[in-house]
C-alpha positions as a printed Julia matrix, in Angstrom:
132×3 Matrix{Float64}:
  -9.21  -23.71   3.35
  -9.99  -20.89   6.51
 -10.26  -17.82   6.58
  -8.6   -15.56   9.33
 -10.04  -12.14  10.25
  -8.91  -10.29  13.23
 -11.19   -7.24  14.67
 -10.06   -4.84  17.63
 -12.32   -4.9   20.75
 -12.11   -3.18  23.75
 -12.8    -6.25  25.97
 -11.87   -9.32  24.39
 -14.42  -11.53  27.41
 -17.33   -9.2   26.17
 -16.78   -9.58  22.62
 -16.5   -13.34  23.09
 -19.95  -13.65  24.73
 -21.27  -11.88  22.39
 -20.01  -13.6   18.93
 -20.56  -17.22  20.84
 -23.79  -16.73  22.51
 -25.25  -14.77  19.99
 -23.76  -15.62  16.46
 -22.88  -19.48  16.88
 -19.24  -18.51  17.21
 -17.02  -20.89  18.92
 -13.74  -20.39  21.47
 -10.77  -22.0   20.39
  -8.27  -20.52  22.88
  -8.18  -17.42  24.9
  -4.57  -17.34  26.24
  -4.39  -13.67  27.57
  -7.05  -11.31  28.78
  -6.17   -9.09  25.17
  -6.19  -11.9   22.81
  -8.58  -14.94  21.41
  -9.32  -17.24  18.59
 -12.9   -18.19  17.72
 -13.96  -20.48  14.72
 -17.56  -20.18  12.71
 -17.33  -22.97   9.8
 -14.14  -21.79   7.81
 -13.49  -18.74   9.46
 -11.02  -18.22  11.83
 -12.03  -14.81  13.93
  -9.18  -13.05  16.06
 -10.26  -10.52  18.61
  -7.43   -7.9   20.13
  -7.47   -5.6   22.86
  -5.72   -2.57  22.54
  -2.37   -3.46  24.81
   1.38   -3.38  25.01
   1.98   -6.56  25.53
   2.68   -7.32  21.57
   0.72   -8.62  18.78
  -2.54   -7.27  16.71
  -3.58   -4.92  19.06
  -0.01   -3.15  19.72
   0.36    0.08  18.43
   1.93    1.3   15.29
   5.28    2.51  15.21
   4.05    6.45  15.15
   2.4     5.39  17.84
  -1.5     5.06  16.29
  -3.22    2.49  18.55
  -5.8    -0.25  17.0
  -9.23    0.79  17.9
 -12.55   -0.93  16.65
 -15.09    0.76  14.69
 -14.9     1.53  10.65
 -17.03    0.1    7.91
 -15.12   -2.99   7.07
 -17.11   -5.75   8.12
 -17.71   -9.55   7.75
 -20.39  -11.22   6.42
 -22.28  -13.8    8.22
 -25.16  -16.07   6.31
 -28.23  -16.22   8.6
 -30.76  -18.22   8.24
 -33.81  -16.03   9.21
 -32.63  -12.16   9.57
 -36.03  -11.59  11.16
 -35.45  -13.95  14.18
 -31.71  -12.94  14.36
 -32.35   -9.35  14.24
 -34.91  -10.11  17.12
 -33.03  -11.87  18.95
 -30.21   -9.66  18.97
 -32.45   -6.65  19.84
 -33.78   -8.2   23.05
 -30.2    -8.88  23.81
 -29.91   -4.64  23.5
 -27.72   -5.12  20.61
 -27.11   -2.1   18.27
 -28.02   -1.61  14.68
 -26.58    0.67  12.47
 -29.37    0.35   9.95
 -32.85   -1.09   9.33
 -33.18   -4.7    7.01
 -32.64   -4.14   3.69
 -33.45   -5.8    0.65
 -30.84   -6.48  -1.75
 -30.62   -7.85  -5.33
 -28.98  -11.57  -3.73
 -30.43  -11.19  -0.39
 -31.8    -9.3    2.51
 -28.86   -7.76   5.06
 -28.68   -6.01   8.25
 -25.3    -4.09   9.88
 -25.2    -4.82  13.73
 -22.27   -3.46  16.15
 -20.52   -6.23  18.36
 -19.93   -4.45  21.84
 -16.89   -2.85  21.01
 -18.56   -0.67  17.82
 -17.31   -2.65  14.86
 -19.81   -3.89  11.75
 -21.06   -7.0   10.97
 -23.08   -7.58   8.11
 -26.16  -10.35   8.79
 -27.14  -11.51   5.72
 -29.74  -13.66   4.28
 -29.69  -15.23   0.85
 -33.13  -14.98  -1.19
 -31.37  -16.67  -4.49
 -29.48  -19.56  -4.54
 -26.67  -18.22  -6.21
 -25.96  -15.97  -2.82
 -25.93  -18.83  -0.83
 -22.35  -19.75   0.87
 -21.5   -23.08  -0.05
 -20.28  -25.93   2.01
């Protein structure tokens, strides 16, 4: 069983660099400059552009328009936050907060380009651990 999540971006090329080159996403189709599916494990990830040509990133019938940003976020089990976070700082990646240490594991929130959360977590008890 998958999955699906879909985030706004404001440029869906950008925000697939980032999730596959950084965060082991992979592409699974990218059939219009505002619209692509990537895949990590079970979860399918869809990224919209703002646009008028239809689907997630079409605006609302009173006319609101999709933008990224908020606090809802997904979760993605690292292996070692201290590398990650690393790596993803030389990259000029940006952090809304420092490491820190939970009760199931230790967690970071860092902003894909187009502002929106993602949680970077690391287990430290079995029990946190995603299973296969």
């Amino acid at each position: 069983m998958s999955v699906t999540v879909r985030y706004i971006v404001q440029d869906v090329d950008e925000a697939i660099a980032f999730y596959c080159e950084r965060l082991g996403f992979a592409e699974v189709m990218h059939p219009a400059p505002t619209f692509a599916i990537l895949s990590r494990g079970d979860l399918r990830f869809l990224l919209s552009a703002p646009s008028t040509q239809g689907g997630g990133g079409q605006a609302l019938p009173d006319g609101t328009v999709p933008q990224p940003g908020g606090w809802n976020r997904i979760s993605l089990q690292v292996e070692d936050l201290e590398a990650t976070v690393a790596t993803l700082r030389e990259a000029g990646a940006t952090f809304r907060n420092d490491v820190v240490k939970g009760v199931g594991g230790n967690q970071i929130i860092v902003e894909d380009p187009s502002g929106n959360p993602l949680e970077l977590f690391e287990p430290t008890i079995e029990e946190a651990r995603e299973r296969p």
